[in-house]
N, C-alpha and C positions, 0 to 999 in steps of 0.2 A: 422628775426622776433624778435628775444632774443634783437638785436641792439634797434629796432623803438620801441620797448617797455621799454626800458631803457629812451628812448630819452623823452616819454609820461608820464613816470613816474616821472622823474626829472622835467618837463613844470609845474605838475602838471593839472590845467585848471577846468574849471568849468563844470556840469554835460549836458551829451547830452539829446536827448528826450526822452530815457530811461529812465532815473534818476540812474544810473548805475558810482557810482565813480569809481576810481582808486584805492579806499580802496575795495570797493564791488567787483571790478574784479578780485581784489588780492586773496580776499577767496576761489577761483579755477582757480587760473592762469595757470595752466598749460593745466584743459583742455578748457579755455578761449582763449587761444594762438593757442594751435592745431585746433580748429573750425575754426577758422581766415584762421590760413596756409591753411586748408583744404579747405574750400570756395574758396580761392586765387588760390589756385592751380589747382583744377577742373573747376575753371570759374566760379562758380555757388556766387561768392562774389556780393553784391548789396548795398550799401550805405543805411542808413535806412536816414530820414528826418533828417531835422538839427532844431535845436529847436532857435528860433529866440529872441533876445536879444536886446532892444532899451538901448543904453548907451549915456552919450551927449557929445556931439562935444567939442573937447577941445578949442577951441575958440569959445566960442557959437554957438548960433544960430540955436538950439536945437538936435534932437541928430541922431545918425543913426540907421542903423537895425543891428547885427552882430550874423552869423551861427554858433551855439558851436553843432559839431557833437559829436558824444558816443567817449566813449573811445575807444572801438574799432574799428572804425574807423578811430580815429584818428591812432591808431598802423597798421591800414593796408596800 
């Protein structure tokens, strides 16, 4: 868990449907972290939505759709 959130931390990335940065998960990460493990580990873990991003095509021709999930899911 301490690894994938290291890993999410250094990525940075842009905010999920939450609106919940990596700075705002930081202000209680630890028990941020343990709700994750805990979910993960009882099964009861569920992906919330991914908040959807039109960005454009780097060779034109207008742009795509791209899913930025939470931080937290992004560490599970």
């Amino acid at each position: 868990m301490w690894n994938a959130y290291l890993k999410v931390r250094a990525n940075k990335g842009a905010l999920g449907v939450d609106g919940c940065s990596i700075e705002d998960f930081d202000k209680d990460l630890r028990n941020n972290l343990y709700k994750i493990w805990n979910r993960m580990s009882s099964g009861s873990y569920f992906p919330p939505p991914v908040r959807a991003v039109e960005i454009p095509k780097r060779h034109g021709g207008g742009t795509r759709t791209l899913g930025m999930p939470t931080v937290a899911d992004r560490i599970a």
